[in-house]
Phi, psi and omega in degrees: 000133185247191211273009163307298208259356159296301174272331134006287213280328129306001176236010190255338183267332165287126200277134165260192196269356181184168189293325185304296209288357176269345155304319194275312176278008141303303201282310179311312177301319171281339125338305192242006172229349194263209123174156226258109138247159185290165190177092208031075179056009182231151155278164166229128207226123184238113172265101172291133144213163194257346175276143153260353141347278169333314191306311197293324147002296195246343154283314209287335182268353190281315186293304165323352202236294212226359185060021156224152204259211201205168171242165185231148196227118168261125172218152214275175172176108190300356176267345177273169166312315213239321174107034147226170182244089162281164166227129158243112202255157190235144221256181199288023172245344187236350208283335162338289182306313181295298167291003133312300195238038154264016187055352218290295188235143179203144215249147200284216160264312187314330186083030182260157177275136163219176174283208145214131202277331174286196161254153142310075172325234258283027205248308181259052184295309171235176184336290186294342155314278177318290183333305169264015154284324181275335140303318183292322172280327158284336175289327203274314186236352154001109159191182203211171191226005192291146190250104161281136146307136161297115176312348196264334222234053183250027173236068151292111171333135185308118174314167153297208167288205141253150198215119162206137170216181170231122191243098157294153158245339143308113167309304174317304177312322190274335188283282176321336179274327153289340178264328159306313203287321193245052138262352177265347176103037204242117163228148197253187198205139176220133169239161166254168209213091167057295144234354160258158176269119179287174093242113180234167175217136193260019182251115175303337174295324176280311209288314168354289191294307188287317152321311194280323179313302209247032136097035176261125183283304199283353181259346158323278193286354139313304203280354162261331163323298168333306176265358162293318175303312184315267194334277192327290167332299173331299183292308198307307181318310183270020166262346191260316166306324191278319183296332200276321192287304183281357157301296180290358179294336187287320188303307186283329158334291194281333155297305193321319175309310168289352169260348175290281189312314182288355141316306196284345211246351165267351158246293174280350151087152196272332180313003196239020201260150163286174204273352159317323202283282170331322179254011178260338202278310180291011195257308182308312167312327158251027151189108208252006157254006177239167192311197173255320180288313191298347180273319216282309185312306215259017179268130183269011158217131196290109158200140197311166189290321193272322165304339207268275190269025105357266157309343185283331200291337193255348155295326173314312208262313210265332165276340179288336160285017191250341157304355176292000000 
């Protein structure tokens, strides 16, 4: 399950707190899943979604609102998470109504009907408005790129980043909605995209904050499990690079050595080395994988890590002159 769609579901389970804020998170929904059609002069509003979660919801705020439920339509469909399609259609007796006072539609001086391009201020008039206004749109256009580490599992190929938008079709809509997001201090970046408007955020810290604003407690605390794990991983890795790297400094140390010396015993014989020199090329020789502190141990006259290569540096010297 992925974590998009995890956290939906969870922010799809949450009540709001009073008739304003389940208008503003109606309003939100309907704004970014549905879409509104004509119909003898009347609209219809088909709310899409991949959740079946969402039906029940959305009677609970209609009834609670307006005392009538809606029906829902199943269809299969390969493209979603679960392989169905839901529709919660709200049908052309009550949809007038609804999108009036969801701010959606609102009549000019003329009495002609138009849309709003924006959000409707009064649709987010306090704190807890704004909140399920922001939740209601994540419930409608939401995602996310984020990837959980397996726990089990931590030399996984590098995750993506942290990745959460919002995909608009409004321009306006999407300008507002980022200035809705940093009255909470949450700040997002917006592009456009092919005919819709992004707004996302590329901070665990921001995606954090904003989870926590519209009540997801449990995708919270994934998502910092998530950067602990990242880090931790982050550290094995660069503890395993730094051991890989110092392998190879021993290994190319200890050829460079050895090939000094089988130089030296094939023209001028090692018999001709002083006898420091001589026991360190046979010390090297017979153990040509191991370190320079691991020679100091096996050396049978005492002597430091720094003398130690010291003399591999003057074999080192004395074969590169015999290539002259």
């Amino acid at each position: 399950m992925s974590f998009s769609y995890e956290l939906k579901k969870e922010l799809i389970s949450i009540i709001p707190k009073n008739e304003s804020s389940f208008l503003s998170e109606l309003s939100a929904i309907i704004r970014t899943s549905a879409e509104i059609k004509l119909k003898q002069g009347k609209f219809l509003i088909v709310i899409k979604t991949e959740h079946p979660e969402l039906y029940q919801k959305i009677n609970t705020i209609l009834e609670t609102l307006y005392g009538f439920s809606v029906e829902l339509e199943i269809s299969e469909d390969e493209s979603v998470f679960h392989g169905f399609r839901y529709e919660i259609k709200i049908d052309s007796t009550h949809s007038n109504h609804v999108l009036e006072d969801c701010g959606i539609l609102y009549y000019d001086d003329e009495h002609n009907i138009q849309f709003e391009a924006g959000i409707d201020k009064y649709i987010i008039m306090d704190e807890e408005d704004k909140k399920s206004y922001i939740r209601g749109a994540f419930i409608g256009c939401g995602t996310s790129s984020i990837v959980l580490t397996a726990k089990d599992n931590l030399n996984i190929k590098k995750n993506a980043g942290y990745h959460l938008e919002f995909v608009f079709s409004s321009e306006k809509f999407a300008s507002d909605f980022s200035y809705l997001l940093a009255d909470f201090d949450i700040l997002s970046k917006k592009v456009e995209r092919k005919h819709s408007y992004v707004v996302y955020l590329k901070e665990a810290e921001f995606i954090s904050d904003l989870l926590a604003l519209i009540g997801a407690s449990r995708m919270v605390l994934k998502l910092n499990n998530e950067v602990v794990l990242r880090s931790l991983r982050n550290q094995v890795n660069r503890q395993n690079n730094c051991e890989t790297g110092n392998i190879s400094k021993v290994v190319n140390a200890s050829i460079k050595q050895v090939l000094a010396i089988q130089a030296i015993n094939e023209t001028i014989g090692l018999e001709t080395l002083p006898q420091p020199l001589q026991e360190v090329a046979m010390l090297r020789l017979a153990n040509q994988e191991e370190s320079l502190d691991e020679l100091v141990k096996l050396s049978a006259t005492p002597i430091t890590k720094s003398g130690l290569n010291h003399r591999f540096r003057k074999i080192i010297e004395i074969a590169n002159s015999l290539k002259k």
